[in-house]
C-alpha positions in Angstrom: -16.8 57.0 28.3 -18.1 58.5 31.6 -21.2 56.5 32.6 -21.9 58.8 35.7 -23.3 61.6 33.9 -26.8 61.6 31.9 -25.5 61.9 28.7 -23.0 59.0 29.4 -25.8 56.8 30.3 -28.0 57.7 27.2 -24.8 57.0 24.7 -23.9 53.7 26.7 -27.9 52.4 26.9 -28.0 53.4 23.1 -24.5 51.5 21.9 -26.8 48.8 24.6 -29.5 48.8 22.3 -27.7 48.4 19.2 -25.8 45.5 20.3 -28.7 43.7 21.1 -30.4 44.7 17.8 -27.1 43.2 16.2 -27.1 40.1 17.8 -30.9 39.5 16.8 -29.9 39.9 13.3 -27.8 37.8 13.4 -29.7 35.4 14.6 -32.4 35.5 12.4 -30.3 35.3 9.0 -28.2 32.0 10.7 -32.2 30.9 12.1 -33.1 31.5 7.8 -30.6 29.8 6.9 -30.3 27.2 8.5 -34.2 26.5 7.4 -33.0 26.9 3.4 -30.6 24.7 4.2 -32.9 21.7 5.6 -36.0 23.5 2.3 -32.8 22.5 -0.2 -32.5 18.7 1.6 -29.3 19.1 2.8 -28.3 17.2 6.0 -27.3 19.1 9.1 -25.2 18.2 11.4 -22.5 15.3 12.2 -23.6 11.9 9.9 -24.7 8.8 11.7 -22.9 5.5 12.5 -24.3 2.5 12.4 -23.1 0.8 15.8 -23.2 -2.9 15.5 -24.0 -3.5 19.8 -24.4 -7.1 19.6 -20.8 -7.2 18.5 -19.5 -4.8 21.2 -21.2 -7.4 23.8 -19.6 -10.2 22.1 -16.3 -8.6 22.1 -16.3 -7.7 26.2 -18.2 -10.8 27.2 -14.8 -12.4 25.6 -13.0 -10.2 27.9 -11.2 -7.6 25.4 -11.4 -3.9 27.2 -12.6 -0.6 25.9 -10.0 0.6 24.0 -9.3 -2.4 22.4 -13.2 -2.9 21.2 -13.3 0.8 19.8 -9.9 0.2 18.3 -10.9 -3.0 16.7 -14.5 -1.8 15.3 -13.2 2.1 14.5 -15.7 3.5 17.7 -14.4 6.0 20.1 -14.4 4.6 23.2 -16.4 7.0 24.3 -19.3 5.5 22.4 -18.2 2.0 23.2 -18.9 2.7 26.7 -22.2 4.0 26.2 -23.4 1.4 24.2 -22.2 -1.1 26.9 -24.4 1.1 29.1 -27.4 0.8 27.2 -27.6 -2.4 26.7 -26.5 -3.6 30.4 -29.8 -1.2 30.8 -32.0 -3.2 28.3 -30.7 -6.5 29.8 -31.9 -5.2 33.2 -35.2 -4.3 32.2 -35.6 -7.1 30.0 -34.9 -9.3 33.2 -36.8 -7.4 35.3 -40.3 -7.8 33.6 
């Protein structure tokens, strides 16, 4: 496709236009569905853990690491460390006031 003359530019701004009216589409049927989806009750997304913190505490304060507190409980370690995090946070601010 030649892009230097006129009617290059009107075929490559029209295959432009249609591209973007494509991708709008598409959006708006995974938008409506995704909104029948949550009208029908059905849960979206990844499902929740229950993370038991108190017991990730426990288990560090006896001096077990990471890995070996998500392999224990079934966490990622991943999640163990940001629950260590949020509640070294709390601790602070708890402390603090």
């Amino acid at each position: 496709m030649d892009t230097t003359t006129p009617a290059g530019k009107m075929v490559f701004t029209v295959l432009g236009a249609v591209a973007e009216l494509e991708r709008s589409l598409i959006v708006e049927r995974v938008r409506a569905g995704l909104r029948n989806a949550r009208a029908k009750g059905r849960m979206l997304g990844r499902p929740r853990i229950v993370v038991d913190a108190a017991r990730i505490a426990r288990l560090r304060a006896q001096g077990c690491s990471i890995r070996e507190i998500a392999d224990e409980l079934g966490y990622s370690r991943s999640l163990v460390h940001k629950t260590l995090a949020k509640t070294k946070s709390r601790s602070v601010a708890i402390a603090a006031s």
